[in-house]
C-alpha positions in Angstrom: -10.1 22.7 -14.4 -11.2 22.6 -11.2 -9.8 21.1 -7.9 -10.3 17.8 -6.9 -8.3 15.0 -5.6 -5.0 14.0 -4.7 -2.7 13.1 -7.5 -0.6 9.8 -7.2 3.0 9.6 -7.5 5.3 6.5 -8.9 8.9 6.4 -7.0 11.5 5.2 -9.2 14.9 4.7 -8.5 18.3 3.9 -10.3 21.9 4.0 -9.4 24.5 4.7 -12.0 28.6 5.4 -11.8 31.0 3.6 -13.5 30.7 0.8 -16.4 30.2 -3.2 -16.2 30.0 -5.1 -19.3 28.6 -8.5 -18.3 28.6 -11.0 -20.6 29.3 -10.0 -24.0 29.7 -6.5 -23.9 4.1 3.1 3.2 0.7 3.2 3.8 -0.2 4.2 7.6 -3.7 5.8 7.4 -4.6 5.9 11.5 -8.1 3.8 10.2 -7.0 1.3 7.8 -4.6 -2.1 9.0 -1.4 -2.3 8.7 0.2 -3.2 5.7 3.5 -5.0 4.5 6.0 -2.4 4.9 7.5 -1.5 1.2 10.8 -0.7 1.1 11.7 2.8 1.2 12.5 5.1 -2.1 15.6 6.4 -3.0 14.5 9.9 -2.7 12.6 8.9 0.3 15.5 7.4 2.0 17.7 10.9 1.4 15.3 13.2 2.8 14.8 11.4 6.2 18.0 10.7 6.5 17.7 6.7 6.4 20.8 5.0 6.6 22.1 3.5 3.4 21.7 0.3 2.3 23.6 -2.4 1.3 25.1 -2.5 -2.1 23.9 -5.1 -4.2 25.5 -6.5 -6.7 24.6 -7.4 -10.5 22.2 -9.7 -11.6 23.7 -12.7 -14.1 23.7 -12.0 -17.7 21.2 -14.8 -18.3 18.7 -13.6 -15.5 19.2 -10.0 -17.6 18.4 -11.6 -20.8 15.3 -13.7 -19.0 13.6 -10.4 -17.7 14.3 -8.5 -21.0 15.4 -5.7 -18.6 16.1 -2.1 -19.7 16.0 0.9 -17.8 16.6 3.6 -20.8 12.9 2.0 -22.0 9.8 4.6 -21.4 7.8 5.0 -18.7 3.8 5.6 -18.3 2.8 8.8 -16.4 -0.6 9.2 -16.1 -2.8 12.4 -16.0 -6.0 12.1 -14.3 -8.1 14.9 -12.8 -11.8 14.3 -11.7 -13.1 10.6 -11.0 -16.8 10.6 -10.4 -17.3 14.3 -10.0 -21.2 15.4 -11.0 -21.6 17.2 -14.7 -19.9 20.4 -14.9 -21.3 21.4 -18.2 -22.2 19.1 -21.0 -21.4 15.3 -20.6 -20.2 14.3 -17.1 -17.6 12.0 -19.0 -15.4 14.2 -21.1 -13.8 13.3 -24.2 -10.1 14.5 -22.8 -10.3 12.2 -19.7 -10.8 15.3 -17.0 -13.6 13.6 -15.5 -13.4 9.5 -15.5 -15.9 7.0 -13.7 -14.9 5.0 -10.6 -15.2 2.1 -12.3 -13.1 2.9 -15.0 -10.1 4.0 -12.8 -10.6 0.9 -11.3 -10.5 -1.6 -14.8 -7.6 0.7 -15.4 -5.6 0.0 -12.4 -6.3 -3.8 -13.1 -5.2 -3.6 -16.4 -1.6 -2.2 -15.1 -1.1 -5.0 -12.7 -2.0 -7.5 -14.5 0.3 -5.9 -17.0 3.3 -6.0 -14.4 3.2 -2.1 -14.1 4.6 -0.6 -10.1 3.4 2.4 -9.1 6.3 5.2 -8.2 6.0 8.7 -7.0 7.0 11.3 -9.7 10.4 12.5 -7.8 11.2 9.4 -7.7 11.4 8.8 -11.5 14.1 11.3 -11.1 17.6 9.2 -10.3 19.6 6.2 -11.5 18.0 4.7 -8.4 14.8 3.8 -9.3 13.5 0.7 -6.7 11.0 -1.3 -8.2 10.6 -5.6 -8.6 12.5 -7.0 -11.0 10.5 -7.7 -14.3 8.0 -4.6 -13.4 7.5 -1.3 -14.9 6.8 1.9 -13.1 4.0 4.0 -13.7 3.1 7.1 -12.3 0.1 8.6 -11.3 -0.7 11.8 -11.2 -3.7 13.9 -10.4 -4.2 17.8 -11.0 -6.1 20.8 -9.5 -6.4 18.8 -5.7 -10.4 18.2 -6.8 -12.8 16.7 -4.4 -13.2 14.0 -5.8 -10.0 12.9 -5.6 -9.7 12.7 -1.6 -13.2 12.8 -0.1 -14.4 12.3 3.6 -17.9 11.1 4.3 -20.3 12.6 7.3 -18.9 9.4 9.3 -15.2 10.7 8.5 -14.4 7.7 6.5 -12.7 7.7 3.1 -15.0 7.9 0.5 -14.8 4.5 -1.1 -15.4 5.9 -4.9 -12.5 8.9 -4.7 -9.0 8.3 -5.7 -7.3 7.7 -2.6 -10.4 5.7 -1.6 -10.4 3.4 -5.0 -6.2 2.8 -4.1 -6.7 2.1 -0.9 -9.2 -0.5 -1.9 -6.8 -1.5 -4.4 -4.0 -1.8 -2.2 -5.6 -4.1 0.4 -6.6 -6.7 -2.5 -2.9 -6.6 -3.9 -0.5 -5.5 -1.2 2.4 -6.0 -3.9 1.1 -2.5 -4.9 2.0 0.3 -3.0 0.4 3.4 -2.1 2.4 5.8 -4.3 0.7 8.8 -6.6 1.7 12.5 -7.0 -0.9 15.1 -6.3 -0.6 18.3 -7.8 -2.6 20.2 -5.6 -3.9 24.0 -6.0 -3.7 25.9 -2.5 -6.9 28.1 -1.4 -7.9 30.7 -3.4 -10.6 32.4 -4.9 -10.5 29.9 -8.0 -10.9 27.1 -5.6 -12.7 27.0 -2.0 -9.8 24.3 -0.7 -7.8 22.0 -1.7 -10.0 18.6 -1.9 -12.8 20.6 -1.7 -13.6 19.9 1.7 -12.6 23.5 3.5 -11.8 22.9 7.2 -10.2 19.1 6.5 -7.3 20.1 3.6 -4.5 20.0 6.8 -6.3 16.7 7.6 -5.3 15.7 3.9 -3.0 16.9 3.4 -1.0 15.1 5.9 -2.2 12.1 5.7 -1.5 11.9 1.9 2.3 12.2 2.9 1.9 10.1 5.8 1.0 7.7 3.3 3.6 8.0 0.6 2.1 9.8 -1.6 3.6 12.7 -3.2 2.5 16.4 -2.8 3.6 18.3 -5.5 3.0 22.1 -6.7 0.7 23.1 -9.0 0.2 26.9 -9.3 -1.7 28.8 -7.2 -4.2 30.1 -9.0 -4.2 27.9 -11.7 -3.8 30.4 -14.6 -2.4 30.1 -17.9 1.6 30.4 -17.8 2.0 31.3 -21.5 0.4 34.7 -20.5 1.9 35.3 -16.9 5.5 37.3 -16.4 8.5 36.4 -14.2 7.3 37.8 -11.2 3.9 36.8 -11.4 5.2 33.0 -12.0 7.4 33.0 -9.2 4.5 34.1 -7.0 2.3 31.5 -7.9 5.1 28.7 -7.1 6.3 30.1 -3.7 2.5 31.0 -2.6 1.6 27.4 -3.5 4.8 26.2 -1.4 3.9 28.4 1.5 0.3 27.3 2.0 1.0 23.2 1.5 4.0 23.5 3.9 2.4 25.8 6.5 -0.1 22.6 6.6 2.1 19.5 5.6 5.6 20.7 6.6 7.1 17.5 5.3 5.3 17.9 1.7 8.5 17.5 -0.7 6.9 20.0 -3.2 9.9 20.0 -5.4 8.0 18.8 -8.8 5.5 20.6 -10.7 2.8 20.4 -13.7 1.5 23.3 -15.7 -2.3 23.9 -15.3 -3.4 22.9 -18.6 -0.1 21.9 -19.9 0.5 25.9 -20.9 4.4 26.4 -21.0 6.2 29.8 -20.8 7.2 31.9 -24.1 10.8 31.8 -23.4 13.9 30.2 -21.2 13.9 33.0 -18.7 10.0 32.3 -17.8 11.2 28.5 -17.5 13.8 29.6 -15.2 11.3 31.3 -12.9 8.9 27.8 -12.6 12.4 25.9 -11.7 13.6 27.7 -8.9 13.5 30.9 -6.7 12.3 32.9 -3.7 9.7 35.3 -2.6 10.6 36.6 0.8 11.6 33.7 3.1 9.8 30.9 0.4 13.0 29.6 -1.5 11.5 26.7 -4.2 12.9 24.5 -6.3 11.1 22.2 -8.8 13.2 19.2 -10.0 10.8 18.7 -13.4 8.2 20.3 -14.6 5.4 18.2 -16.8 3.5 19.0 -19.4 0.2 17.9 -19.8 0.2 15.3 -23.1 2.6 13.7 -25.3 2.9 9.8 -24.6 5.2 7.4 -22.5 8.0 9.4 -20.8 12.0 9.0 -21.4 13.7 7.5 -18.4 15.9 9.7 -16.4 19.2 7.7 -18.1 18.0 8.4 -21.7 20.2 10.6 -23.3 17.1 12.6 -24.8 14.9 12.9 -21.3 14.1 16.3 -20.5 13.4 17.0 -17.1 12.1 20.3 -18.1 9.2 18.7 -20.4 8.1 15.5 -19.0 5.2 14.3 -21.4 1.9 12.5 -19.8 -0.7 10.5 -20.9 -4.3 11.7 -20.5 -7.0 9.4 -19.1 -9.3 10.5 -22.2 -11.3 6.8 -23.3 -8.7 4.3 -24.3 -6.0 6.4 -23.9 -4.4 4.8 -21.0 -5.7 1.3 -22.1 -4.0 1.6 -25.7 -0.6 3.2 -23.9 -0.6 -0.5 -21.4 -1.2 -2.3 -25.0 1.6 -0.8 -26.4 3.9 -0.9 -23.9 3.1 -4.6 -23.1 3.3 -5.5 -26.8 6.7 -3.5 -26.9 5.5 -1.6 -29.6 6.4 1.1 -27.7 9.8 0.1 -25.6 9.1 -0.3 -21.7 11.4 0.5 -18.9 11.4 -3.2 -17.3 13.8 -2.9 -14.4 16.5 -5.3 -12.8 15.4 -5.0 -9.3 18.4 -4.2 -8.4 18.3 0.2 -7.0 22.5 0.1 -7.7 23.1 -1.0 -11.3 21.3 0.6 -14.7 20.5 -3.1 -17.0 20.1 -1.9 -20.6 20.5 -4.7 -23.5 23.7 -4.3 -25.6 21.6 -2.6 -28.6 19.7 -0.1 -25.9 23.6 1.0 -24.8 24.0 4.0 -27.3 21.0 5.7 -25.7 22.6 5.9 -22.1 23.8 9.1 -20.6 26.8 8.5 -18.7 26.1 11.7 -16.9 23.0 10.5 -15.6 24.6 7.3 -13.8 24.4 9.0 -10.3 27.0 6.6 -9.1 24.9 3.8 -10.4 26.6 1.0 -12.4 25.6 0.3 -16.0 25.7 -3.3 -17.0 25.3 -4.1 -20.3 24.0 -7.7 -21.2 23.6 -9.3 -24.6 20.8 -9.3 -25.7 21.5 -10.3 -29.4 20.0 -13.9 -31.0 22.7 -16.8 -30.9 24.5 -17.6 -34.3 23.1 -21.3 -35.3 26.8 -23.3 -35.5 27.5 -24.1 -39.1 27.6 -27.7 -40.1 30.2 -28.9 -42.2 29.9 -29.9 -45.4 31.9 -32.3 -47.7 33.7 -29.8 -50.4 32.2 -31.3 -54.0 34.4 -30.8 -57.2 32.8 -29.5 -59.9 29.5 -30.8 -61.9 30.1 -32.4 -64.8 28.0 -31.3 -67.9 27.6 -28.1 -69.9 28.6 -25.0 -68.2 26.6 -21.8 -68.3 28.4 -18.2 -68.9 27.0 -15.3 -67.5 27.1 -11.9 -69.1 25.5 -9.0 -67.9 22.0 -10.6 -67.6 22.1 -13.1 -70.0 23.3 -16.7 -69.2 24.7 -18.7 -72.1 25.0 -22.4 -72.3 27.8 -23.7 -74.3 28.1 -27.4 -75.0 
């Protein structure tokens, strides 16, 4: 795969510590306007060094029950790597999703507002504190190899208006309740790729101003080879080169999530080791997930199955991404549909078994129910018995006896 644009991130975050039962049981691109600030992320809000906020306290039982809220439901992280790029070989369209239309991102990007989705930055999804509107669901975006068409400048130095960050901006002006937020993995220079963005001489430029804008940057390899074949020392190399060259540009780049190019994982837990965390010279890394490049809706950090080690996506092959916002809306497939509230964890009384406690990060769990109410019996005038023959059953034969 080849590099291209920026990936978008999704920022969730969720707070969790401690156990209520109630009831029963920023976007600041130096050319565009300004925007209505959005609040900052949990994760966002810890590495600046923002002061806390205020602590907010439970939502009713019945407002719960109203929203259908449950943060252990799944969450949608998409994959997407070209949009609009020119035929490679073959069909310009692929059947796996690596190259999509403009205008399909966009129908696509309609489709998850209008199906209450909120877009978070990948790090984000990583904490009890998850902030997003009560009612929505996160989604994150993502985009791989840092292609060109992902984050493309015209001769006038303008955003192209059919690239990624171009097709969000545009989106993000006609809905300002949607946020700039996406996770680019991005692939550094090297002799597999000319620049990051494909656009050598501007990638600082782009760098910068993805994180200026909220986006994520996020690491990718280096070289973009197949992990399944590389050793320790050659995978710690290409996560503390990548690292080096991103920060040496964009010194506030978080870089502390990554995806495997093409989803290829290492043979064993040593090589996983080696993507997770260490240090080549004076580069010390640390990856707080690692996704993988298929598999469906994610788990939600609370789950008691999610593995932050093997994040599953979904593709942007055709329909893919349309049939995931059907199922997810049709709760065919069980959404995360938050509380609104970044301190408490809302799960419905039969969602309760799935929570890890361990997982809270100080965030409280309240548990609403979320079970059908019991009809009141009416009562009934005791009869005696009927008069007339009785009938005897035995086995499974009745008898009538006069």
């Amino acid at each position: 795969m080849k590099p291209t644009v920026p990936k978008i991130t999704v920022s969730l975050a969720l707070t969790a510590a401690g156990l209520v039962v109630t009831g029963i049981v920023a976007v600041r691109l130096a050319h565009h306007p300004a925007a209505p600030s959005v609040p900052a992320s949990h994760s966002a809000r810890a590495a600046s060094h923002l002061p806390p906020r205020a602590v907010q306290p439970p939502l009713p039982p019945a407002r719960l029950a109203a929203l259908r809220a449950d943060e252990t439901g799944r969450i949608p992280i998409l994959m997407y790597h070209g949009i609009g790029c020119p035929a490679f070989r073959g069909a310009r369209y692929d059947s796996q999703g690596l190259n999509i239309a403009p205008e399909t991102f966009r129908k696509q990007l309609a489709l998850m507002y209008a199906a209450h989705w909120y877009p978070v930055n990948m790090r984000d999804v990583l904490t009890s504190h998850m902030e997003a509107p009560a009612g929505k669901t996160p989604v994150v975006l993502t985009f791989d190899d840092a292609r060109g068409s992902q984050f493309h400048y015209l001769p006038d130095g303008t955003i192209d208006p059919n690239c990624a960050v171009g097709i969000l901006e545009a989106f993000h002006q006609q809905h300002r309740d949607w946020p700039l937020r996406a996770t680019f993995y991005v692939l550094p220079k090297s002799a597999w790729n000319p620049a990051p963005f494909w656009q050598p001489g501007r990638e600082t430029k782009k760098l910068r101003a993805l994180v200026a804008d909220g986006f994520e940057v996020a690491n990718h390899s280096t070289t973009h080879r197949m992990m399944t074949r590389l050793s320790g020392t050659e995978l710690t190399w290409e996560m503390a080169e990548c690292q080096r060259y991103v920060r040496d540009r964009a010194p506030q780049a978080t870089m502390d999530t990554m995806a495997l190019p093409g989803g290829a994982a290492p043979k064993n837990h040593a090589l996983w080791n080696a993507l997770l965390r260490g240090h080549l010279g004076n580069i010390t890394y640390r990856n707080r997930c690692i996704l993988m490049a298929w598999g469906g809706p994610s788990r939600s950090w609370a789950d008691k199955k999610f593995d932050p080690d093997r994040i599953t996506r979904i593709g942007a092959g055709p329909g893919w991404i349309e049939r995931a916002i059907k199922a997810l809306s049709t709760r065919r497939i069980p959404p995360y549909v938050s509380d609104g509230n970044p301190d408490t964890i809302a799960v419905p009384r039969s969602e309760a078994k799935f929570v890890n406690p361990r997982r809270l990060d100080g965030a409280k769990l309240v548990v609403y129910n979320d079970s059908a109410p019991m009809k009141p019996k009416v009562a009934t005038k005791k009869r005696g018995p009927k008069a007339g023959p009785k009938t005897l059953v035995a086995g499974k034969t009745a008898i009538r006896r006069a």
